[in-house]
N, C-alpha and C positions, 0 to 999 in steps of 0.2 A: 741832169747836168751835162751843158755840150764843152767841150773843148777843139781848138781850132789851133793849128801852128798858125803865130803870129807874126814871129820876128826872129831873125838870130842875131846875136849881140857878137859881133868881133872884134880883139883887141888892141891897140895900137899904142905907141909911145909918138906915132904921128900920123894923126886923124886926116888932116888935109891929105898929103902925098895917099893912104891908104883910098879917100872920098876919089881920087884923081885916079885911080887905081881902077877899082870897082865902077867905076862909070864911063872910064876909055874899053877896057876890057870886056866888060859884062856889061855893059849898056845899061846899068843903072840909070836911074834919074833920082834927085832930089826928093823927096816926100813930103809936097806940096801942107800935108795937113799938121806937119812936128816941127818945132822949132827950138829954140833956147825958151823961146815965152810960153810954151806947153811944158817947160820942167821944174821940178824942185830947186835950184841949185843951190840953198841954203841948209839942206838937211842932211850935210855927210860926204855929197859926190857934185863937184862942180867943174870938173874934169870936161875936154871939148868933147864933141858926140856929133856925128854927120848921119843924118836920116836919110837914107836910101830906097830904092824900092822896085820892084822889077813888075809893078803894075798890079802885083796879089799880095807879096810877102814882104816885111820891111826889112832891113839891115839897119842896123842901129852901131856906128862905129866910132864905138869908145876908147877915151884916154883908159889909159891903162892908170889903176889905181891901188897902191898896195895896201892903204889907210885904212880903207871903209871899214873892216870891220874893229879898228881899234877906235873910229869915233863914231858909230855906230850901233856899238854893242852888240854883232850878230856874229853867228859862227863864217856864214857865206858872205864870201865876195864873189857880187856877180862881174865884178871887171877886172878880176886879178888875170884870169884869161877866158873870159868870154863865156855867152850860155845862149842858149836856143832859147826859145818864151811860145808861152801857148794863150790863148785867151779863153777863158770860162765866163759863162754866166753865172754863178755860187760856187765862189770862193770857199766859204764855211763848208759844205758838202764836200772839196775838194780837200782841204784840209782835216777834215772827220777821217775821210778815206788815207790819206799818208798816217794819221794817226792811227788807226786802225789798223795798218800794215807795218809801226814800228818804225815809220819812216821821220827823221828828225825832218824838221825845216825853221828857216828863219822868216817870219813876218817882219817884212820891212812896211806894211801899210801904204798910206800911201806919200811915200818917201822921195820918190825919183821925178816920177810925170805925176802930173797934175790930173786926179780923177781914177790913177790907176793904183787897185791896191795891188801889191806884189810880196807873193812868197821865193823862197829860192831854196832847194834842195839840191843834194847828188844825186846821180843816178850809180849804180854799183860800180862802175868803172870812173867816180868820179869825175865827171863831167856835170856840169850845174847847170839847171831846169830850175826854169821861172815859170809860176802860173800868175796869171793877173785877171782880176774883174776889172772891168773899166765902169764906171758912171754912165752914166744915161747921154750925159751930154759931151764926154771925152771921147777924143779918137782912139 
């Protein structure tokens, strides 16, 4: 099983000014391959989101949302304040191993992006970790 940091998710009550932020400052760009048409936005979180990227890692900068997990049914919100993400090839493997250690998590499947299954867990200092498989053909 590989794991890769993929993205960090950070949170905004306003996504534009933040995108304008992080791309005057840090020289972000846009992330040519995520769009509103690569997400879910019917399944719980339809909140604005600016795809960023500094050429390896992406920035994903979300509305802030305090709902998800009341129509969601999950313990974790990953956009109440933000989470790091990693990307795996076996998901199930990754999930056996938190199981194994005791570690709760919430499977949101695949909820958010289109192609991507995602879990979300704390880490002991409460801060929230997403793993995701991606599909064959999803970025």
């Amino acid at each position: 099983m590989k794991l890769k940091l993929h993205h960090v998710n950070v949170v905004s009550r306003d996504v534009p000014g933040l995108a304008e932020f992080y791309s005057e400052v840090l020289d972000l760009k846009p992330e040519p391959r995520l769009s509103d048409a690569t997400r879910n936005m019917n399944q719980g979180y339809a909140g604005k989101v600016a795809f960023l990227t500094d050429g390896e890692t992406q920035f994903h900068l979300a509305e802030q949302d305090l709902g998800i997990g009341f129509r969601t049914q999950q313990a974790v919100n990953p956009v109440l304040r933000g989470h790091i993400a990693f990307r795996t090839d076996d998901i199930a493997a990754f999930k056996a191993r938190l199981e194994a250690r005791g570690i709760p998590y919430s499977d949101f499947g695949k909820w958010a992006m289109r192609g991507w299954h995602q879990i979300f867990f704390y880490d002991p200092e409460g801060n929230v970790v997403e793993v995701h498989q991606a599909d064959e053909n999803a970025i």
